[in-house]
KEFI-112657 format. One record per residue (C-alpha): residue in three letters; x negated, y, z negated. Coordinates in nm, 3 decimals. Each point is the difference from the previous one (the first is absolute). Layout:
kelum;x;y;z
ALA;X;Y;Z $
...
// end
This chain:
kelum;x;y;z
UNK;4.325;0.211;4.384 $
UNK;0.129;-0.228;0.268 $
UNK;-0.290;0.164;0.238 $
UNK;-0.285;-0.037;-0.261 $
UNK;0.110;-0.350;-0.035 $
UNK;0.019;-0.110;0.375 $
UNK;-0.345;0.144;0.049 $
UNK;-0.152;-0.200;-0.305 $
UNK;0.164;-0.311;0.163 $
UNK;-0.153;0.095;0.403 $
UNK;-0.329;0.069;-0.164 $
UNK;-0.020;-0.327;-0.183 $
UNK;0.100;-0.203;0.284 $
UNK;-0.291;0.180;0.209 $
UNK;-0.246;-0.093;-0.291 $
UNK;0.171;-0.375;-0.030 $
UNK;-0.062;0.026;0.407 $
UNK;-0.390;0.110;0.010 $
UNK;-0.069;-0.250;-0.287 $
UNK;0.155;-0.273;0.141 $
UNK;-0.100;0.072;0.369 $
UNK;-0.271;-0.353;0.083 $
UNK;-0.090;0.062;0.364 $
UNK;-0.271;-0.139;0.201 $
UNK;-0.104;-0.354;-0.151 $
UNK;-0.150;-0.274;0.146 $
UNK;0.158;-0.358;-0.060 $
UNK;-0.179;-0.329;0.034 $
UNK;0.175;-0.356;0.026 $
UNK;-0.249;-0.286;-0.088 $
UNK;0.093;-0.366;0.039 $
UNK;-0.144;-0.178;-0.275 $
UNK;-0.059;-0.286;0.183 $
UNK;-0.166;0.138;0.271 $
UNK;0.302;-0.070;0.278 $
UNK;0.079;0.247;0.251 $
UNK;0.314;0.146;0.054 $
UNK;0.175;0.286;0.140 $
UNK;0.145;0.270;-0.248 $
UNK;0.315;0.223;0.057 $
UNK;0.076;0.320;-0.200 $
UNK;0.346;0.114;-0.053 $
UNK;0.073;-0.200;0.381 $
UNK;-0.337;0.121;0.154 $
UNK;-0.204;-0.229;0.117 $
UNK;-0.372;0.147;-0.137 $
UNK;-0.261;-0.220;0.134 $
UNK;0.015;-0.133;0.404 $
UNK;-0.189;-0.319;-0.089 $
UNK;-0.013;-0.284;-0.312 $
UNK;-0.305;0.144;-0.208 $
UNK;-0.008;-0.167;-0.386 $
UNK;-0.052;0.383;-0.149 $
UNK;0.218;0.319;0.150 $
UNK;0.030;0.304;-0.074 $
UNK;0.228;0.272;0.058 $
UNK;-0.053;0.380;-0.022 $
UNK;0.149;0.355;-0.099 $
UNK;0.271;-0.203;-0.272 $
UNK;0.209;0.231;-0.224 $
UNK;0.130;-0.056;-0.292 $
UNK;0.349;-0.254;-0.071 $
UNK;0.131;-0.308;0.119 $
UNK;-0.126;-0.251;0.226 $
UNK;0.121;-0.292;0.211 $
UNK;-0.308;-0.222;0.102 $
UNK;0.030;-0.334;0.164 $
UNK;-0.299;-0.197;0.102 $
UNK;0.053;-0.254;0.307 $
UNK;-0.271;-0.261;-0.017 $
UNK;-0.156;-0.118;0.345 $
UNK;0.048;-0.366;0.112 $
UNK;0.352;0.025;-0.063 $
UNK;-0.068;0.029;-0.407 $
UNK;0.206;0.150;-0.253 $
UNK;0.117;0.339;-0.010 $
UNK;-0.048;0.233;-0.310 $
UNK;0.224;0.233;-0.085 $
UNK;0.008;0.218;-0.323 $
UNK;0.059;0.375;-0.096 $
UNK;-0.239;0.254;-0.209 $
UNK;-0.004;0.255;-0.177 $
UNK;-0.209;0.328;0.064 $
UNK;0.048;0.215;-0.284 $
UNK;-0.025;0.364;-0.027 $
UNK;-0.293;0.082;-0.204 $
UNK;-0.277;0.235;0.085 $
UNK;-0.248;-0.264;-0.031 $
UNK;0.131;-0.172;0.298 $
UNK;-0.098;0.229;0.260 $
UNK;-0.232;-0.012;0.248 $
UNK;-0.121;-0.369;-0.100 $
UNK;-0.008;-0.312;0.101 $
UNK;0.236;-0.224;-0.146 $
UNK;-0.030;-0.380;0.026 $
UNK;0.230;-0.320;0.005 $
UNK;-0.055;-0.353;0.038 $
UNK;0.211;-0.276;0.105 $
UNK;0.048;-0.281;-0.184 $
UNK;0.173;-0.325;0.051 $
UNK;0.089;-0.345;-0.175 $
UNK;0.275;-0.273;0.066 $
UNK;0.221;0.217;-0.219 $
UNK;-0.010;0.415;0.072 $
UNK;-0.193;0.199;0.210 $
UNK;-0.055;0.335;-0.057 $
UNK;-0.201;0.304;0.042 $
UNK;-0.216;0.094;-0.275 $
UNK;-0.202;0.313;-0.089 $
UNK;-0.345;-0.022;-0.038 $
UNK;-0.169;0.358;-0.027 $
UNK;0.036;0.360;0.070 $
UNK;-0.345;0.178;0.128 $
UNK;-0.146;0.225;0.231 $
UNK;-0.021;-0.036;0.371 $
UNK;-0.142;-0.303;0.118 $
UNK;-0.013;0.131;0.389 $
UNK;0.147;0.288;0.193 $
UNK;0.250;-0.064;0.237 $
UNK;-0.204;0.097;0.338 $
UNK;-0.365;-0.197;-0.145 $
UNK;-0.299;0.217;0.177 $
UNK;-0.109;-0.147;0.321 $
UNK;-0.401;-0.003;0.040 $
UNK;-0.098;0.272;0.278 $
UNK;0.003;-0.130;0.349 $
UNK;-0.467;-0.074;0.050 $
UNK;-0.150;0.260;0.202 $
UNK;0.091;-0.193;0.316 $
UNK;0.036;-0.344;0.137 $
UNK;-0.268;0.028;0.314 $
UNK;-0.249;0.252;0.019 $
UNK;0.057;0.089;0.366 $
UNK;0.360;0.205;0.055 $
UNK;-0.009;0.065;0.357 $
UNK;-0.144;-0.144;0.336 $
UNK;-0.243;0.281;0.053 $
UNK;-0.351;-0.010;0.033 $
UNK;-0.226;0.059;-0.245 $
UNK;-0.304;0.184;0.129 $
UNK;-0.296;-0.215;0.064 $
UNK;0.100;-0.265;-0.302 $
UNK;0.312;-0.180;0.076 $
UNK;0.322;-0.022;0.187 $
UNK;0.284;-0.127;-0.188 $
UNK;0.107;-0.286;0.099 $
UNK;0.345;-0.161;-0.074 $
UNK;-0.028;0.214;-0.334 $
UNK;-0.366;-0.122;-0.101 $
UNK;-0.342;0.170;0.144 $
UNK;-0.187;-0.147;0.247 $
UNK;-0.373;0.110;-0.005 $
UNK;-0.220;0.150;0.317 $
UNK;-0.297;-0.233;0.038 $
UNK;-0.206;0.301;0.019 $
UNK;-0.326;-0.131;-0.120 $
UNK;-0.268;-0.228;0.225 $
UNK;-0.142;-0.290;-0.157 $
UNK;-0.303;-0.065;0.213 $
UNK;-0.092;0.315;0.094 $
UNK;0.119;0.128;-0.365 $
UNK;0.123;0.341;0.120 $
UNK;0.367;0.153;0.050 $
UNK;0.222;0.117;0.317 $
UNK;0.179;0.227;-0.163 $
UNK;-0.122;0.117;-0.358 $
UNK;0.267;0.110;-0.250 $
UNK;0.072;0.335;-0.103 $
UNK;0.116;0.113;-0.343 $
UNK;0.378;0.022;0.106 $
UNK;-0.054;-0.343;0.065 $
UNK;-0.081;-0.055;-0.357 $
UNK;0.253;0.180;-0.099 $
UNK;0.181;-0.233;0.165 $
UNK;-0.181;-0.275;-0.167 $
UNK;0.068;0.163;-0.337 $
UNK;0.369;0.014;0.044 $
UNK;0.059;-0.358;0.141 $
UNK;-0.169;-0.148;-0.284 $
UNK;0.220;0.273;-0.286 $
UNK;0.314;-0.095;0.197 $
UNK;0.004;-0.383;-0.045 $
UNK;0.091;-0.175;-0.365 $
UNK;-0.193;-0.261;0.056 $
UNK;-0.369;-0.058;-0.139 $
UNK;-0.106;-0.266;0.277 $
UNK;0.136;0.201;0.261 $
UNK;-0.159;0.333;-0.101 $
UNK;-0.363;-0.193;-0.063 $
UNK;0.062;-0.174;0.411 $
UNK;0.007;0.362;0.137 $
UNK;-0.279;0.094;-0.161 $
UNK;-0.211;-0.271;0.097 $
UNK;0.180;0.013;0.351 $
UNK;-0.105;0.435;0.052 $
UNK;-0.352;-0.126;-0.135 $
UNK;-0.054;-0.302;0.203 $
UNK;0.126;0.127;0.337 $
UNK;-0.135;0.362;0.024 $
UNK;-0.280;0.266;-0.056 $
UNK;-0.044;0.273;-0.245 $
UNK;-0.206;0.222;-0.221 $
UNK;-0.065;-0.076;-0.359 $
UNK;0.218;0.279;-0.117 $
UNK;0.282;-0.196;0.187 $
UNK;-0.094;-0.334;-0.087 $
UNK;-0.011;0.153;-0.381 $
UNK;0.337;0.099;0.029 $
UNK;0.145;-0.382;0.117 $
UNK;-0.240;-0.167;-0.325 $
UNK;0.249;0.208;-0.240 $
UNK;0.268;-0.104;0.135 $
UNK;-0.119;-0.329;-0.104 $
UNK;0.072;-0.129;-0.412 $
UNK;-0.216;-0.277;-0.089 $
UNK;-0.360;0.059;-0.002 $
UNK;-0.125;-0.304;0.196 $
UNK;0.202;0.044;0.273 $
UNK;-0.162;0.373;0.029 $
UNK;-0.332;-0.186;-0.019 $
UNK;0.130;-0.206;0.336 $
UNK;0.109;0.254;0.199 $
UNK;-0.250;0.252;-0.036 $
UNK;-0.256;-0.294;0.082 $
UNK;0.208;-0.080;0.292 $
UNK;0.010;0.371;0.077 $
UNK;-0.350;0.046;0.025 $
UNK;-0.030;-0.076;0.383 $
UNK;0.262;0.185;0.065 $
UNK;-0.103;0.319;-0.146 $
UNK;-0.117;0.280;0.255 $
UNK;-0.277;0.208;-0.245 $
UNK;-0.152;-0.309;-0.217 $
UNK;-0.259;0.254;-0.191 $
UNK;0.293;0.106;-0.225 $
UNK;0.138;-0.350;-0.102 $
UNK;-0.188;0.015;-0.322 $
UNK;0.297;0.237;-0.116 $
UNK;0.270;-0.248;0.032 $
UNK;-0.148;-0.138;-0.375 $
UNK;0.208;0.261;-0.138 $
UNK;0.303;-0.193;0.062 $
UNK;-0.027;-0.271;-0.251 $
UNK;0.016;0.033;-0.343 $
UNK;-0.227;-0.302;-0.154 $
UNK;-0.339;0.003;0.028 $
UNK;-0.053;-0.315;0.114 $
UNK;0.198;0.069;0.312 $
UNK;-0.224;0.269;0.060 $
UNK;-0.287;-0.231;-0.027 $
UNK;0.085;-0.232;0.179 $
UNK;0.102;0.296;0.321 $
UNK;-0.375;0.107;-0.084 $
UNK;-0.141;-0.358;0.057 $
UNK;0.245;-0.050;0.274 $
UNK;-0.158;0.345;0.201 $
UNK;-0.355;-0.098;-0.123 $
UNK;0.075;-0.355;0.187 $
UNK;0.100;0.208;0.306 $
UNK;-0.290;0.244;0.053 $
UNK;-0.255;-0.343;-0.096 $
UNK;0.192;-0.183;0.291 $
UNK;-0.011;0.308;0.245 $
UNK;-0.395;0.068;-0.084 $
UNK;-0.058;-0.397;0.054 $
UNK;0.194;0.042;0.327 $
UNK;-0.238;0.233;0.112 $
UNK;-0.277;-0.237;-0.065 $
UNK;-0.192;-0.228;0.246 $
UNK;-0.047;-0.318;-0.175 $
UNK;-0.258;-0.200;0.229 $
UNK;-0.260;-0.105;-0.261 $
UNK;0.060;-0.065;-0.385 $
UNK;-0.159;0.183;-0.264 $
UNK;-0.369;-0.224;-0.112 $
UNK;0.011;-0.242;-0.283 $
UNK;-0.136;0.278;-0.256 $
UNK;0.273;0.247;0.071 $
UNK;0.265;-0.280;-0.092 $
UNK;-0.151;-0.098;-0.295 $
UNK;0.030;0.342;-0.140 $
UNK;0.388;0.028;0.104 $
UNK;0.026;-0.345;-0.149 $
UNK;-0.177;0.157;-0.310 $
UNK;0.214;0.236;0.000 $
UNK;0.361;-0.182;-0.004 $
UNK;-0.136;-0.202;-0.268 $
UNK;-0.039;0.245;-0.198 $
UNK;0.376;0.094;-0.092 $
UNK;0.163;-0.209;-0.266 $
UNK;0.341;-0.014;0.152 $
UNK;0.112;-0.172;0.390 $
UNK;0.178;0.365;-0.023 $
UNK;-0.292;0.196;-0.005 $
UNK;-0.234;-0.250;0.230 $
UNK;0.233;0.004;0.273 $
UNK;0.005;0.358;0.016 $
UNK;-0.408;0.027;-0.009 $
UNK;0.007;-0.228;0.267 $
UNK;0.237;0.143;0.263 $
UNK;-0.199;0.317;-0.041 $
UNK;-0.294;-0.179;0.049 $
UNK;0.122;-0.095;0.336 $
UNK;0.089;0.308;0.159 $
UNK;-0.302;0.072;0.097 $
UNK;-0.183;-0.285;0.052 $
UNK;0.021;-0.269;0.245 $
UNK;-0.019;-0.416;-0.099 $
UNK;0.030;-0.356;0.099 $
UNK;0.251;-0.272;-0.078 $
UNK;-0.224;-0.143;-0.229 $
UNK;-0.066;0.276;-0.194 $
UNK;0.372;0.096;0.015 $
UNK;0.033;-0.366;-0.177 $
UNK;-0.244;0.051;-0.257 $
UNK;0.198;0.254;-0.132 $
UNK;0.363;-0.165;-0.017 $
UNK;-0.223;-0.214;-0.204 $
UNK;-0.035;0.263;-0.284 $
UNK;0.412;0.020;0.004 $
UNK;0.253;-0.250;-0.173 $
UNK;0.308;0.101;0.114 $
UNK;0.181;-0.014;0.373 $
UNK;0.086;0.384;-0.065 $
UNK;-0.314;0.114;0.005 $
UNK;-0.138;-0.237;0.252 $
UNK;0.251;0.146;0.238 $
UNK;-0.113;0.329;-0.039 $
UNK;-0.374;-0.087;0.032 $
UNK;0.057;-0.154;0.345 $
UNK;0.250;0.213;0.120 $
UNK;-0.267;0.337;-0.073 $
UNK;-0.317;-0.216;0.136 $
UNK;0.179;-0.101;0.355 $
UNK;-0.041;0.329;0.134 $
UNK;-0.424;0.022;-0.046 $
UNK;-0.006;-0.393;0.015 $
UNK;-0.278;-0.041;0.319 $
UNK;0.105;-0.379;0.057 $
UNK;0.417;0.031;-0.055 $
UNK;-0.030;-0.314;0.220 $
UNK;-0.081;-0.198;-0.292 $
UNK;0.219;0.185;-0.219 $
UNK;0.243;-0.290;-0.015 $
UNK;-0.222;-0.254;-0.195 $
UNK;0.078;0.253;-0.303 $
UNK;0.377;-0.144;-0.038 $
UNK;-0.111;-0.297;-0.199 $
UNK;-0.131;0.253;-0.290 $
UNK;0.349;0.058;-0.060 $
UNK;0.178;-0.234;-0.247 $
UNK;0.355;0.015;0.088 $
UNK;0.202;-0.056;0.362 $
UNK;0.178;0.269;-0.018 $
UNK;-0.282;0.218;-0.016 $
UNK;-0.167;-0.247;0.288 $
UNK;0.246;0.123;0.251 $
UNK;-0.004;0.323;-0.088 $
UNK;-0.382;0.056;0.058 $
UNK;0.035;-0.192;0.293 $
UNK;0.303;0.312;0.173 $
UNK;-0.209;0.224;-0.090 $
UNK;-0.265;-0.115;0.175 $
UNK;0.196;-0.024;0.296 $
UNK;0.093;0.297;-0.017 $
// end
């Protein structure tokens, strides 16, 4: 009987031990009036610095001595509370606040909730890397690093537009990879622009630099820019595949139609301006369309293949409003213009300055 009883008793302190068992809480200390102080726990000191809201972690169950020492030699806070044994105390976060007037000061609970925060908060993984150039090597026929940042091969010849060395597709690979390795969007659109402006390559290759590209118009640039630089010219109607919105494609269309009309007026020998007649009927013709849009595009066709005078150049900024279009005009007729002597006497059909001076480079050009 003695045994059946003194098992009875072990088993029920066991069972008063599970239920009672509060591990693994998380207490907060709030001062009410927004102070910062430094809180100790049973003689531990918890947090290294003042902060006006601590919190301690892995708290069990029972009595606690807290004392709060306010900075700036302010008062010091000391109480004792009471973490009672019930199941619904575990594993949560359990929150006091301290209050004070001229008379007590105490602290006071204020809730009992789930985690808030876990001890060790999650630290944001490290960026790909801080430079996009690890090592001092040399990078093929792009770039050498240089104090941890590439420094580009002039490869490419502006006047006689042709390239010493001409890049291989390990050196795009190369190209590829400095641009993935670096976190930083200006950075990764300057070595694009920096492989394109400074070197030669196929359109396959050049197609592979415009995706590495995001925003449409800067595409647009480059592969303009590109288009010098690009060793088999026949196939650059392909690189319209690379933009999504049709009016970038358009406007790549107009921009190669511009190209071949400036190449066939190149290859023109303007000494004598078409007759009076055949003017009229290109003058006919511009009028025709309702919109500057349309006219100035009937009109730079119209001059690719034949040859005119300053006057007659003038006549037809006349039939334009705007600067824009004006601009183009002159800038398609220079090239078949027979007199460009006279050319300047066309800067007064411009209406602003701005657009004054800039006629006026590109005439001396």
């Amino acid at each position: 009987m003695i045994r059946i009883n003194f098992i009875i008793a072990f088993l029920l302190i066991q069972i008063h031990a599970l239920v009672s068992q509060v591990l693994n809480n998380n207490l907060v200390i709030v001062s009410e009036n927004g102070k910062r102080f430094v809180l100790f726990m049973n003689g531990e000191r918890i947090n290294e610095n003042p902060e006006a809201n601590v919190k301690a972690f892995s708290i069990s169950e029972g009595w606690l001595k807290l004392k709060a020492e306010f900075e700036n030699a302010g008062p010091v806070v000391s109480d004792s509370i009471h973490i009672q044994p019930i199941g619904k105390n575990n594993n949560k976060e359990i929150t006091y606040s301290i209050k004070q007037n001229t008379k007590t000061s105490k602290f006071s609970f204020v809730s009992i909730g789930e985690f808030s925060a876990p001890k060790t908060p999650k630290v944001a993984e490290k960026p790909i890397d801080l430079g996009p150039v690890i090592d001092n090597s040399i990078y093929g026929n792009l770039y050498k690093s240089n104090n941890n940042k590439p420094s580009f091969y002039k490869n490419y010849n502006d006047s006689s537009r042709k390239c010493s060395v001409e890049l291989t597709d390990a050196d795009i690979t190369h190209a590829v990879n400095l641009v993935k390795k670096s976190n930083d969007l200006q950075n990764k659109y300057i070595y694009v622009e920096s492989t394109i402006n400074q070197n030669c390559y196929t359109v396959s290759q050049l197609t592979v630099l415009l995706n590495l590209v995001d925003l449409e118009m800067d595409k647009l640039k480059l592969a303009k820019r590109g288009y010098s630089h690009v060793k088999d010219k026949n196939n650059m109607a392909s690189i319209s595949e690379i933009f999504k919105f049709k009016s970038m494609k358009d406007d790549y269309y107009q921009f190669l139609k511009d190209v071949a009309n400036s190449e066939n007026q190149n290859g023109l020998t303007c000494s004598v301006a078409v007759t009076t007649e055949i003017f009229n009927e290109i003058i006919s013709s511009v009028k025709k369309a309702e919109y500057e849009y349309d006219r100035i595009i009937i009109a730079k066709d119209k001059l690719v293949f034949n040859c005119v005078n300053t006057q007659q150049v003038q006549l037809l900024m006349d039939l334009f409003i705007h600067d824009r279009e004006k601009m183009e005009l002159v800038k398609a007729a220079y090239p078949v213009t027979v007199n460009k002597d006279n050319f300047k006497m066309l800067v007064e059909n411009f209406q602003f300055s701005e657009n004054k001076t800039e006629f006026l480079k590109f005439i001396a050009k």
